[in-house]
GUSE-554371 format. One record per residue (C-alpha): residue number from 1; residue in three letters; x, y, z. Coordinates in pm, 1 decimal. Layout:
N
+------+------+----------+----------+----------+
: resi : resn :        x :        y :        z :
+------+------+----------+----------+----------+
:  NUM :  ALA :        X :        Y :        Z :
...
+------+------+----------+----------+----------+
This chain:
353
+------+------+----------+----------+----------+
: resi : resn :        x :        y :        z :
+------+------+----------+----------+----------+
:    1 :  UNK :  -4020.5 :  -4561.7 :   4819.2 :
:    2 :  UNK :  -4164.0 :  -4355.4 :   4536.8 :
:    3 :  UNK :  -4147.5 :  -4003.9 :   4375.7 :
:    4 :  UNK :  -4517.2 :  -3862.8 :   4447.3 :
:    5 :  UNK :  -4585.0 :  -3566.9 :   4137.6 :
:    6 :  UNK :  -4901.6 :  -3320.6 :   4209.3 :
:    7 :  UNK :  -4960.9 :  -3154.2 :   3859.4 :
:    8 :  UNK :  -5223.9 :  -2878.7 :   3852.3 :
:    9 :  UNK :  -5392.0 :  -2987.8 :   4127.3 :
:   10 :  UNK :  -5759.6 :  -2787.0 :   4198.6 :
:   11 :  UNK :  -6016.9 :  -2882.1 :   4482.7 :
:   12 :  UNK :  -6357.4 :  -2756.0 :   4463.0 :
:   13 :  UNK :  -6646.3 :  -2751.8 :   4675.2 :
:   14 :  UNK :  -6929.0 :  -2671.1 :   4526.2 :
:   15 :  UNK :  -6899.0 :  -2329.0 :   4331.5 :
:   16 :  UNK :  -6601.6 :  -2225.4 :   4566.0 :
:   17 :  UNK :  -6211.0 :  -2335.0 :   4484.3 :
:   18 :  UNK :  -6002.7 :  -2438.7 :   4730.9 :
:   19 :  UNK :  -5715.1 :  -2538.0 :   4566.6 :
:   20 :  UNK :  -5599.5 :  -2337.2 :   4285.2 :
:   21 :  UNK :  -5378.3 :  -2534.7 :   4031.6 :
:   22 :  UNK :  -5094.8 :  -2685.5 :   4256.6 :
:   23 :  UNK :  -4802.6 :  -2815.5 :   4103.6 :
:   24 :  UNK :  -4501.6 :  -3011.3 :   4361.1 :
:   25 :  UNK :  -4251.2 :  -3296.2 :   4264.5 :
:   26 :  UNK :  -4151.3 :  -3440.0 :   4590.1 :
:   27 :  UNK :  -3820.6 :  -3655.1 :   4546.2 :
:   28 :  UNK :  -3823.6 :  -4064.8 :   4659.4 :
:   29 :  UNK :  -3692.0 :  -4082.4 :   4981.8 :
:   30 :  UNK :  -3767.4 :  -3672.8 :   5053.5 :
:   31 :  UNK :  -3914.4 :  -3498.2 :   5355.9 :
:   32 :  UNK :  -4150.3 :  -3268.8 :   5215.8 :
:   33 :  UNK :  -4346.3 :  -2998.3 :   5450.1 :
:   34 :  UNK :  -4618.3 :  -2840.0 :   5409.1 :
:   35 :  UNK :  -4705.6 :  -2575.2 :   5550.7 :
:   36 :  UNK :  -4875.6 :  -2228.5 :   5580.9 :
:   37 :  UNK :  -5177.1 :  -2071.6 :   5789.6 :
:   38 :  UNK :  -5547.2 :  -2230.2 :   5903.1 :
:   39 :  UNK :  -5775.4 :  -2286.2 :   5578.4 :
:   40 :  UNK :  -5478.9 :  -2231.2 :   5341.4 :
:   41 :  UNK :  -5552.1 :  -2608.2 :   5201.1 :
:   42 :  UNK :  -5265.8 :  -2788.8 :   5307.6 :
:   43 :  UNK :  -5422.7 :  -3055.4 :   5441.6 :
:   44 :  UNK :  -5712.4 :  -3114.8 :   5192.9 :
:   45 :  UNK :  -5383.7 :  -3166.4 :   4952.0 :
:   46 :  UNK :  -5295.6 :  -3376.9 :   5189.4 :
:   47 :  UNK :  -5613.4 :  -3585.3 :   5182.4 :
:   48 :  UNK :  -5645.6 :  -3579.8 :   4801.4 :
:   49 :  UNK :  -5304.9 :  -3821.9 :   4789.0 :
:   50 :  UNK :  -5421.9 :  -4039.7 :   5007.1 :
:   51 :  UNK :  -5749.1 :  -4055.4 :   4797.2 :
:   52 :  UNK :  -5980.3 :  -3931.1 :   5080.0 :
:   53 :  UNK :  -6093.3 :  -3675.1 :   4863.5 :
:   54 :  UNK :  -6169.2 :  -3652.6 :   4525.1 :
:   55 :  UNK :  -5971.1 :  -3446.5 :   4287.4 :
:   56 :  UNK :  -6163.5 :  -3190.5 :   4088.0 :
:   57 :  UNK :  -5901.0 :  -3118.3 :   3813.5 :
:   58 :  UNK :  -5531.5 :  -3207.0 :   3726.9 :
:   59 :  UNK :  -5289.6 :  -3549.8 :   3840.3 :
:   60 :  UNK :  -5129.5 :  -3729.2 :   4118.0 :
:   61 :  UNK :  -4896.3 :  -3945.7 :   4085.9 :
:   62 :  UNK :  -4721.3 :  -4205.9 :   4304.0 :
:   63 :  UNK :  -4421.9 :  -4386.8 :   4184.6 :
:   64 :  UNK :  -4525.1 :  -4286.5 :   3833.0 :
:   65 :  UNK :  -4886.4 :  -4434.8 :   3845.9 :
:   66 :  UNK :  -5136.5 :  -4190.6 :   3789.8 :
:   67 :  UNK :  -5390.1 :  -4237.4 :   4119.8 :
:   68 :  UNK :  -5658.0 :  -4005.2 :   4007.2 :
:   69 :  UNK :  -5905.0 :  -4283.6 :   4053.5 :
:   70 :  UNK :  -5687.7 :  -4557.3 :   4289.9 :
:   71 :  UNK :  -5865.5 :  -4624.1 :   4620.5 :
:   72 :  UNK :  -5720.5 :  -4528.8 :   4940.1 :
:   73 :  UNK :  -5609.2 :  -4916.2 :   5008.1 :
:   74 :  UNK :  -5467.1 :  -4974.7 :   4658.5 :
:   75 :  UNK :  -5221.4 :  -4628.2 :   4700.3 :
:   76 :  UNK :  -4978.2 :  -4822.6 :   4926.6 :
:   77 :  UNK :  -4958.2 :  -4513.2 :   5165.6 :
:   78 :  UNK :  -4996.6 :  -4462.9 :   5522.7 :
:   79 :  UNK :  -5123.4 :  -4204.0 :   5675.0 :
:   80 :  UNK :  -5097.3 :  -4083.7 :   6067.0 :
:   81 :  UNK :  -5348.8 :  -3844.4 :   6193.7 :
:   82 :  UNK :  -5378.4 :  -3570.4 :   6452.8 :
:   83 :  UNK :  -5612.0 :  -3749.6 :   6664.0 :
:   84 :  UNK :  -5403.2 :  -4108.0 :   6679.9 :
:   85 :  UNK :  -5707.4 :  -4256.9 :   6543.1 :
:   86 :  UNK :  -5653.0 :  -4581.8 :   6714.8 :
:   87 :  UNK :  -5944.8 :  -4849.0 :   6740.8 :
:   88 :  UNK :  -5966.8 :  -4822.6 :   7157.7 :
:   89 :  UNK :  -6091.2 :  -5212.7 :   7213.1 :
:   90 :  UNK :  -5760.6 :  -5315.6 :   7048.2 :
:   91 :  UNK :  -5412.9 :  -5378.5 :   7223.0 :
:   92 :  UNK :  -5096.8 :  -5176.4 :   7070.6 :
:   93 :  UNK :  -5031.5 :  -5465.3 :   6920.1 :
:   94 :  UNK :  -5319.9 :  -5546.7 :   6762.1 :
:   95 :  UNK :  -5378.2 :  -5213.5 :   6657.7 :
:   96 :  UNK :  -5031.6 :  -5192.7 :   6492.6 :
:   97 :  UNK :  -5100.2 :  -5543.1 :   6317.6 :
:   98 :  UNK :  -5424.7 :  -5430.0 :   6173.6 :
:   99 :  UNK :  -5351.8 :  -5328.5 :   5830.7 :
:  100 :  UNK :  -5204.1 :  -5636.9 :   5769.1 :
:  101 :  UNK :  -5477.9 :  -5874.5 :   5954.0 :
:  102 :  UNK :  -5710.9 :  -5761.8 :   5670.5 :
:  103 :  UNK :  -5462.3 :  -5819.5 :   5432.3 :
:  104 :  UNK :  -5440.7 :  -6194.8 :   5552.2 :
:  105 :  UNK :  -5049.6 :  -6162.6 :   5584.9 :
:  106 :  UNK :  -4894.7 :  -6446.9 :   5750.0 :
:  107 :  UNK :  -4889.5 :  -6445.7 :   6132.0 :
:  108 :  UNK :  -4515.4 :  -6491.6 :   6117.4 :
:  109 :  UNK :  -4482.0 :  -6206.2 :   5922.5 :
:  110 :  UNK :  -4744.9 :  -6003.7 :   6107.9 :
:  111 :  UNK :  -4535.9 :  -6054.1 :   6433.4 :
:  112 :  UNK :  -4228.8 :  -5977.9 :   6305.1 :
:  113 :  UNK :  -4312.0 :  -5625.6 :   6149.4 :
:  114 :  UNK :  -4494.3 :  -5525.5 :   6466.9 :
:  115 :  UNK :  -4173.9 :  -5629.7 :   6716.7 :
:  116 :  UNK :  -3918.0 :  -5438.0 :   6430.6 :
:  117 :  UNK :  -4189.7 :  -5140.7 :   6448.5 :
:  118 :  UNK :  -4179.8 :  -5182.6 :   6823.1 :
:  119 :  UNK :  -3858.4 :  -5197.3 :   6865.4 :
:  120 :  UNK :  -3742.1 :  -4876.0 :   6648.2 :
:  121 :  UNK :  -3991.9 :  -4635.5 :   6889.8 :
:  122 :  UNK :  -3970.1 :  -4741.5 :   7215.8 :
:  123 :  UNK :  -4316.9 :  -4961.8 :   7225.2 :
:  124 :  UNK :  -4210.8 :  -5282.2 :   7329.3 :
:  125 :  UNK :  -4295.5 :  -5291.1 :   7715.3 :
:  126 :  UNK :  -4650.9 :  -5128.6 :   7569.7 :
:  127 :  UNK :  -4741.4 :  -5379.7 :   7346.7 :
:  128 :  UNK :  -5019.9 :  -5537.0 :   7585.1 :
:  129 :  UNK :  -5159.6 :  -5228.2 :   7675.0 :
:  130 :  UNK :  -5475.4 :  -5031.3 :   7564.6 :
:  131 :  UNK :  -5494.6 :  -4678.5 :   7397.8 :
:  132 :  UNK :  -5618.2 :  -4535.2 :   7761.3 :
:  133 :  UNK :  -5344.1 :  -4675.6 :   7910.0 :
:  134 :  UNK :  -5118.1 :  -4481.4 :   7700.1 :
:  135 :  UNK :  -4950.4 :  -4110.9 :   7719.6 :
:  136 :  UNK :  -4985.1 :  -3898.2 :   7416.0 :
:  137 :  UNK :  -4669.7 :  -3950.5 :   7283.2 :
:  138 :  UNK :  -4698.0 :  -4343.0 :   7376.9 :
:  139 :  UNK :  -5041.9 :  -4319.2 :   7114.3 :
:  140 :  UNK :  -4835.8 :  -4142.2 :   6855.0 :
:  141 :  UNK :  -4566.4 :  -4381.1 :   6830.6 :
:  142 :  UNK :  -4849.6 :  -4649.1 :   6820.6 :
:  143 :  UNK :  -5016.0 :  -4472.7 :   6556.5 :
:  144 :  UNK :  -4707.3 :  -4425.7 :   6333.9 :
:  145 :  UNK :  -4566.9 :  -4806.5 :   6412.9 :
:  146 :  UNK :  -4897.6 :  -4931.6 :   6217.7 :
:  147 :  UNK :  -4771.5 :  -4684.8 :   5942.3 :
:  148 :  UNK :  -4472.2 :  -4840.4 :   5938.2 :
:  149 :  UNK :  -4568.0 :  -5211.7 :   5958.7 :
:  150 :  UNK :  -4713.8 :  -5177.7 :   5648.0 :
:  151 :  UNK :  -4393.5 :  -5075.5 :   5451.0 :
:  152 :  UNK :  -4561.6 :  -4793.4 :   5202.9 :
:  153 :  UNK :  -4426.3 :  -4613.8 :   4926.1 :
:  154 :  UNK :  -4556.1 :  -4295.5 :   5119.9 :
:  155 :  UNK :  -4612.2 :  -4173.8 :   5456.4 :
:  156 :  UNK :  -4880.3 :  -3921.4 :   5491.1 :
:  157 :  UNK :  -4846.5 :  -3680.5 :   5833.1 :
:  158 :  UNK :  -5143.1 :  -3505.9 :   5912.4 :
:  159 :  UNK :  -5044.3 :  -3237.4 :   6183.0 :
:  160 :  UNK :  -4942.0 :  -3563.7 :   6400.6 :
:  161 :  UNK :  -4761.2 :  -3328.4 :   6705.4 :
:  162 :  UNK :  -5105.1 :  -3053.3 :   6788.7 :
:  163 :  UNK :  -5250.9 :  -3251.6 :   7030.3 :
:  164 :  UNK :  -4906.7 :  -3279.1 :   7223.6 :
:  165 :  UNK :  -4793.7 :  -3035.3 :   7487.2 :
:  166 :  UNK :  -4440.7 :  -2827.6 :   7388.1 :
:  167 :  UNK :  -4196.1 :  -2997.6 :   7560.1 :
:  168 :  UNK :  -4311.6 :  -3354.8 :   7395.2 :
:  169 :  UNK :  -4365.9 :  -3193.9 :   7026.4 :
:  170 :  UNK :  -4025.5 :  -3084.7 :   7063.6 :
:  171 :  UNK :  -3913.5 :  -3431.9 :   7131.2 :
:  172 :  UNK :  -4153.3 :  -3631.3 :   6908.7 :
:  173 :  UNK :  -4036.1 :  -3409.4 :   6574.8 :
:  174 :  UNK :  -3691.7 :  -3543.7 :   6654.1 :
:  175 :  UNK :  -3794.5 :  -3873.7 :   6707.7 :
:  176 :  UNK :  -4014.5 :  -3857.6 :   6367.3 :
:  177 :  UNK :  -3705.7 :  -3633.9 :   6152.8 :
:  178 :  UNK :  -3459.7 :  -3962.6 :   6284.6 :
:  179 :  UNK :  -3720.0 :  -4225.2 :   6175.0 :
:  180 :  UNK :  -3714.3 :  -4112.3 :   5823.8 :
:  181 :  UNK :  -3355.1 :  -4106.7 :   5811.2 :
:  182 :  UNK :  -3375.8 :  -4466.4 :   5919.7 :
:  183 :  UNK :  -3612.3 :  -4551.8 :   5685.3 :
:  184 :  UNK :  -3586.3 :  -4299.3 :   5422.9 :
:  185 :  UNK :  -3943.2 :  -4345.0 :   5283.9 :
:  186 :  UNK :  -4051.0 :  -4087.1 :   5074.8 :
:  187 :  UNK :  -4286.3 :  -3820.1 :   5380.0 :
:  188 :  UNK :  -4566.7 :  -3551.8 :   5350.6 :
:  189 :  UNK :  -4604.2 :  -3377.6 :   5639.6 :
:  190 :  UNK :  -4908.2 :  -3123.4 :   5681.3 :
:  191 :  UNK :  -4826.2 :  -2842.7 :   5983.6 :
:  192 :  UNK :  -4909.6 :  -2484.0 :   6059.9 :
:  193 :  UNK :  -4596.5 :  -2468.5 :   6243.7 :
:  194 :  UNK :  -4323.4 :  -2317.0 :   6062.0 :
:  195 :  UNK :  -4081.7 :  -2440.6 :   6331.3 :
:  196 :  UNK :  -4214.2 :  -2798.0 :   6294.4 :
:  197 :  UNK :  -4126.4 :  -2721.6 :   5896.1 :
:  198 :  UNK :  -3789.7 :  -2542.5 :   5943.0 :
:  199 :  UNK :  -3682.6 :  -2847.9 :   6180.4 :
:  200 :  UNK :  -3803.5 :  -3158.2 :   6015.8 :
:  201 :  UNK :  -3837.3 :  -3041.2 :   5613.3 :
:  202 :  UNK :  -3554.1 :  -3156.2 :   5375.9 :
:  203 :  UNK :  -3810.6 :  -2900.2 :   5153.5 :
:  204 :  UNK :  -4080.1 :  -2661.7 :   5249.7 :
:  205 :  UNK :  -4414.8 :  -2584.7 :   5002.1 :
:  206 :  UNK :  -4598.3 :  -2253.5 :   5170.4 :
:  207 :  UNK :  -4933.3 :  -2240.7 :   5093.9 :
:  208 :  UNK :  -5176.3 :  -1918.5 :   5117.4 :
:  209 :  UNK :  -5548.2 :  -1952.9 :   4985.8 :
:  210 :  UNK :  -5533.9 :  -2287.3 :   4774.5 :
:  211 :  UNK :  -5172.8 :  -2159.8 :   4596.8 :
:  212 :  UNK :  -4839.4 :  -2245.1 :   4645.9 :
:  213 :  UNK :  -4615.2 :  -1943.9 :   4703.8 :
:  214 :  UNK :  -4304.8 :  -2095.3 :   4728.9 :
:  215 :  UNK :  -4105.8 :  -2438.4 :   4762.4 :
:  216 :  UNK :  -3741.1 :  -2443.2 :   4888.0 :
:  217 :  UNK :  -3525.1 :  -2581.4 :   5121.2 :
:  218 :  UNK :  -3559.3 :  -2411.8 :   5498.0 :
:  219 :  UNK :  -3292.6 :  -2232.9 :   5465.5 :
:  220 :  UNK :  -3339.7 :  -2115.5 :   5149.9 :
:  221 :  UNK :  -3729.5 :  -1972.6 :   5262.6 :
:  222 :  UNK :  -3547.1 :  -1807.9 :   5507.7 :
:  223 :  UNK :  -3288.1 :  -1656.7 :   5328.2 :
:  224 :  UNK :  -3456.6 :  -1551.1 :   5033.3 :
:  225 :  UNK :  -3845.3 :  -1543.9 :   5051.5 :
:  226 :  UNK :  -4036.7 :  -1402.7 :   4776.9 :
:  227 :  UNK :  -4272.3 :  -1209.4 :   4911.4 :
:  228 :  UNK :  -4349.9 :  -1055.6 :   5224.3 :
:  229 :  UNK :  -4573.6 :  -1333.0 :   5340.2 :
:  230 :  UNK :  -4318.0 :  -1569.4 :   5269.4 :
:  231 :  UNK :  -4086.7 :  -1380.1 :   5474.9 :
:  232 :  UNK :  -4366.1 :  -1286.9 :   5763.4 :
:  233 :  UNK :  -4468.1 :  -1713.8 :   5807.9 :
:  234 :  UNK :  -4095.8 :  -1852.9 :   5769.6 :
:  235 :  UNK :  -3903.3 :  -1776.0 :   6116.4 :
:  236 :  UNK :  -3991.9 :  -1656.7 :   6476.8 :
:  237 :  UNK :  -4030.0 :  -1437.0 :   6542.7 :
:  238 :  UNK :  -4165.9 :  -1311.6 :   6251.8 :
:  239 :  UNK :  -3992.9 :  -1020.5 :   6053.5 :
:  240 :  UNK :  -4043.0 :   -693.8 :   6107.1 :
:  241 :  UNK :  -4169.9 :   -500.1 :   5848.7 :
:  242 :  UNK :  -4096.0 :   -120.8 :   5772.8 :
:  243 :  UNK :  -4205.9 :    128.0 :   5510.7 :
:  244 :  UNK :  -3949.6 :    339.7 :   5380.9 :
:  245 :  UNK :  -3903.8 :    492.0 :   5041.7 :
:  246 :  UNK :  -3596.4 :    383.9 :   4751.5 :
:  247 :  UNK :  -3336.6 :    609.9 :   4649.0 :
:  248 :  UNK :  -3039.2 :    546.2 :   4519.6 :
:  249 :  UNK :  -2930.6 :    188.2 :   4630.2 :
:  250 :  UNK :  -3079.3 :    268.9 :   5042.3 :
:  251 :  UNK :  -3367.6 :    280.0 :   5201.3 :
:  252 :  UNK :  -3528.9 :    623.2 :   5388.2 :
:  253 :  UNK :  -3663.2 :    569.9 :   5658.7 :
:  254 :  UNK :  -3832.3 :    890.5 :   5811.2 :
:  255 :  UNK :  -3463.0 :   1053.2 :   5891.8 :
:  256 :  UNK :  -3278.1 :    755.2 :   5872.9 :
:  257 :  UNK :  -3119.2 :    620.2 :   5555.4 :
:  258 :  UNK :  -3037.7 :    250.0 :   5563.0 :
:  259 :  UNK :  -2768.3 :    123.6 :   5280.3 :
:  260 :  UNK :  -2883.9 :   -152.8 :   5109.4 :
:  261 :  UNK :  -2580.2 :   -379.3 :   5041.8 :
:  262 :  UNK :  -2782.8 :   -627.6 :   4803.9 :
:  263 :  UNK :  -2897.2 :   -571.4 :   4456.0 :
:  264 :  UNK :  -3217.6 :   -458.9 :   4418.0 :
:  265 :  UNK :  -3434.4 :   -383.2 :   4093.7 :
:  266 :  UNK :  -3654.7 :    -77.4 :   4278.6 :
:  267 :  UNK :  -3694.7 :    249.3 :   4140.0 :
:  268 :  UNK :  -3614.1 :    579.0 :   4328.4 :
:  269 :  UNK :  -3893.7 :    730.2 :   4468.5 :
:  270 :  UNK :  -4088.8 :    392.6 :   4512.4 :
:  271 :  UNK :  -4240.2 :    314.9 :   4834.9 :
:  272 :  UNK :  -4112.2 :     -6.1 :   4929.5 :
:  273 :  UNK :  -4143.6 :   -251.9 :   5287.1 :
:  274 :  UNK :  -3770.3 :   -290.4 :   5460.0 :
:  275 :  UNK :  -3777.1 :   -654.1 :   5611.6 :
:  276 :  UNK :  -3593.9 :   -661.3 :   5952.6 :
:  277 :  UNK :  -3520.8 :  -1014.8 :   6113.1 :
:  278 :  UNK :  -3522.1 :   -978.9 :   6467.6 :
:  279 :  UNK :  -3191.8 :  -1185.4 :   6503.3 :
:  280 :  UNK :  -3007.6 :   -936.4 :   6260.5 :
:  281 :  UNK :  -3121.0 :   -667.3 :   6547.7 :
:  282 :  UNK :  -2843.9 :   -534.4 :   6735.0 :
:  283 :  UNK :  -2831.3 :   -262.7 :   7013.0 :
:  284 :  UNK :  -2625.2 :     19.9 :   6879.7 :
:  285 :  UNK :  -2550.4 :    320.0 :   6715.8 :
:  286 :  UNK :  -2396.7 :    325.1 :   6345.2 :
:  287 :  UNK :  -2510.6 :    319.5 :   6019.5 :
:  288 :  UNK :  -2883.7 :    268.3 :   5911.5 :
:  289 :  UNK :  -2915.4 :    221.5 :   6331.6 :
:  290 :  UNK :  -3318.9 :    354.4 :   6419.4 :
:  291 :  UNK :  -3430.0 :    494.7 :   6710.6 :
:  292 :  UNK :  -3690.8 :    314.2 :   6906.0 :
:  293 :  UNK :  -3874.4 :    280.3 :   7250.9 :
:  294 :  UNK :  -3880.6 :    -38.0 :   7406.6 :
:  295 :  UNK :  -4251.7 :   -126.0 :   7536.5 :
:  296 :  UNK :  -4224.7 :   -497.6 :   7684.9 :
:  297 :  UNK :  -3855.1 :   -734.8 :   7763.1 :
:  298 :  UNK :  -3872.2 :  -1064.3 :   7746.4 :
:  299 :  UNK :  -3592.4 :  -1254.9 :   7869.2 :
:  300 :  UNK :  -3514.6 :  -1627.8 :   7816.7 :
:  301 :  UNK :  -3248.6 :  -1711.2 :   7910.2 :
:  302 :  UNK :  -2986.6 :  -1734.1 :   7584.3 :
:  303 :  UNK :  -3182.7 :  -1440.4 :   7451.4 :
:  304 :  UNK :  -3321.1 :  -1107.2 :   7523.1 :
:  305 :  UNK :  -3640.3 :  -1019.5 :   7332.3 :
:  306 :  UNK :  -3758.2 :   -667.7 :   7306.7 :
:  307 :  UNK :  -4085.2 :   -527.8 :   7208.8 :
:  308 :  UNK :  -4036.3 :   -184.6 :   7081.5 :
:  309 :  UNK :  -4193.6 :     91.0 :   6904.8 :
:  310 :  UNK :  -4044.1 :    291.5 :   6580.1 :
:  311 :  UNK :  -4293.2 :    566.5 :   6581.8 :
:  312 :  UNK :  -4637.6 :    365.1 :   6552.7 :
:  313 :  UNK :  -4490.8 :     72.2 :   6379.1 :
:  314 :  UNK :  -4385.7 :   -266.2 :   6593.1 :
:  315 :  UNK :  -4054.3 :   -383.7 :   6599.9 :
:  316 :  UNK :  -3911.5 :   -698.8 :   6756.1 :
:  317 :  UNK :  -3513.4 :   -747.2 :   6829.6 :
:  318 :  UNK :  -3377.4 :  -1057.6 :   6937.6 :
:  319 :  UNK :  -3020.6 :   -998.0 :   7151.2 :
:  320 :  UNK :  -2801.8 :  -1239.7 :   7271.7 :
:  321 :  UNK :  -2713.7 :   -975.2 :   7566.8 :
:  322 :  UNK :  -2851.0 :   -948.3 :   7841.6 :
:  323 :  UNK :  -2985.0 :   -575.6 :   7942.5 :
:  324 :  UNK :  -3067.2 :   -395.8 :   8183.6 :
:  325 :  UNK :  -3352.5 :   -176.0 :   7968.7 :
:  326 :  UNK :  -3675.3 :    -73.4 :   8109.1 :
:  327 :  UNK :  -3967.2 :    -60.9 :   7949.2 :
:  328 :  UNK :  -3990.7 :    363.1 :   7826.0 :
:  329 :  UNK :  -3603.7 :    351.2 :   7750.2 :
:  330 :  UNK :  -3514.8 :    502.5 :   7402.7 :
:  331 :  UNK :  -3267.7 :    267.7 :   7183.7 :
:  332 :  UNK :  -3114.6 :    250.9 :   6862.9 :
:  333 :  UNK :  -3157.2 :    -78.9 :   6670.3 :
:  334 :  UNK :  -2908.5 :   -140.4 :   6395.2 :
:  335 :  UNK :  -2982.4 :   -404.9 :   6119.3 :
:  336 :  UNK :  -2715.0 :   -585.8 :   5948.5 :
:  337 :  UNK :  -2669.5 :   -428.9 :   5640.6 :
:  338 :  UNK :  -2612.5 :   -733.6 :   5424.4 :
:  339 :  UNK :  -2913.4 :   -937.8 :   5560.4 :
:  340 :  UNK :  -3184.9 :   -660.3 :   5485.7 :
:  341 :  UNK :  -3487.3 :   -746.2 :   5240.4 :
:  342 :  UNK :  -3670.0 :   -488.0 :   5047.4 :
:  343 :  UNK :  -4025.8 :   -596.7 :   4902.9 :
:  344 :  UNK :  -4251.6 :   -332.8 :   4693.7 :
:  345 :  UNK :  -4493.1 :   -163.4 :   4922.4 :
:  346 :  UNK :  -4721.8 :   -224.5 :   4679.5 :
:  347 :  UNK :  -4771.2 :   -615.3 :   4558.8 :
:  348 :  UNK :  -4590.9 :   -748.1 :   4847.3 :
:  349 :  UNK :  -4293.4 :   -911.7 :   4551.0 :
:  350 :  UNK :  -3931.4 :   -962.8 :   4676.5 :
:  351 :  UNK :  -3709.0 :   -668.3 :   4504.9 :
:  352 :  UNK :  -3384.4 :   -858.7 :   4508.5 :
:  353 :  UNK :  -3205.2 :   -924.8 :   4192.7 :
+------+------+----------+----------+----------+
């Protein structure tokens, strides 16, 4: 295991940056995500550690060895990929062994890494088989087991789950968030999936347009983003968003004044966003409640999801109940009072103390 330090990390191509100046510390032994929209850079980070691509300013290091200029095979990581990448004339087994074939390790040893690997996901019975002869999921597990034969420092996860259908993503991030408690090797996982990152992350870097914009726990992105994208790409649904205008420690709202029961460093009179989770949404009157039309109802089950409208702005509530609306019905949504974010209308910054 190793400690892997990215200090002011930039990524050019050509005249055009793609990476602006990146600085993480991920812990030995740490689940790191990350994660944030398409072209955002996440995963040519992700390729600059594992010396795929070549750094254009600052330092990585692995285990405290500068690997600016390391090959790939002299990094000791391993890397899975979103497409398996599995060599299609070769068994499981032989594909799993591969890495250390070239490496000349023992046969003894070679067989006993690939059986442990085997054993720990499930591959055993498929260890004479083919890629084509495999299930999805089966070619994942095949793909990580030669990652783990080879006993890195670092395992590299690029978007491993988005060729999977939902019901075996859902199963496979378990599988991969229990491996790395069994092996606790220090993890980089690439996703645009902010579930994927809120289930699997011990910490979670969002990236926007080559720059981090902030690293946390899940819970404490959720909790306490620092901007309004922040708080828009960490839970789902996504937050709603509503413009309203300070004064005096609450939020107007049109008609509607909304206490505020966090401290906040806004101005009266400045126009500021109100950020609504959908799961602090409850149907009824009271203080701060807003009136609303519902337009679509989605139930699932556990949860009733409602698509409303608060004038010409969107809003999304999430109830546990379930009702017996139609779409057209007026409403009244009341937040929570002491989950409520305020951001400044203007730069998109968190207002909280």
């Amino acid at each position: 295991m190793a400690t892997v330090a990215i200090e002011n990390v930039q990524k050019n191509f050509g005249s055009t940056q793609v990476i602006h100046g990146v600085d993480v510390a991920i812990e030995d032994g740490e689940f790191c995500v990350l994660v944030g929209p398409s072209g955002c850079g996440k995963s040519t980070l992700l390729r600059m550690i594992a010396g795929l691509e070549e750094i254009s300013g600052g330092r990585i290091s692995i285990g405290g060895r500068v690997v600016n200029d390391v090959p790939p095979k002299e990094r000791d990581i391993a890397m899975v990929f979103q497409n398996y990448a599995l060599y299609p004339h070769m068994k499981v087994r032989e594909n799993m062994a591969f890495a250390l074939m070239l490496a000349k390790s023992p046969k003894s040893e070679i067989d006993q890494r690939v059986n442990e690997a085997a054993q720990i996901l499930g591959l055993t019975p498929y260890l004479d088989r083919y890629p084509r002869q495999l299930s999805g999921g089966q070619r994942q597990r095949v793909a990580m087991g030669r990652a783990i034969v080879r006993d890195p420092q670092v395992f590299l996860f690029d978007e491993p789950l988005s060729n999977l259908d939902a019901k075996l993503r859902v199963q496979m991030r378990t599988e991969i968030k229990a491996l790395h408690q069994r092996l606790k090797t220090t993890s980089i996982y690439v996703t645009h999936d902010q579930i994927e990152a809120m289930t699997m992350a011990d910490r979670i870097v969002v990236m926007r347009d080559g720059i981090v914009e902030q690293t946390g726990t899940p819970l404490d992105l959720y909790d306490h983003p620092v901007n309004v994208f922040v708080a828009g790409f960490i839970g789902s649904p996504a937050m709603n968003m509503v413009k309203g205008v300070w004064s005096d420690g609450a939020v107007d709202v049109g008609t509607v004044r909304i206490p505020v029961a966090r401290p906040m460093t806004a101005a009266d009179g400045q126009e500021v966003l109100i950020g609504l989770r959908p799961e602090h949404l409850s149907l009824s009157e009271g203080v701060g409640s807003l009136p609303a039309r519902v337009e679509v109802i989605e139930p699932t089950g556990a949860d009733t999801m409602l698509m409303c409208k608060l004038g010409e702005e969107d809003m999304v509530a999430v109830v546990r109940d379930r009702v017996t609306l139609r779409p057209g019905d007026d409403v009244r949504l009341r937040p929570e009072l002491d989950k409520l974010h305020v951001f400044d209308a203007r730069t998109g910054a968190s207002l909280a103390s």
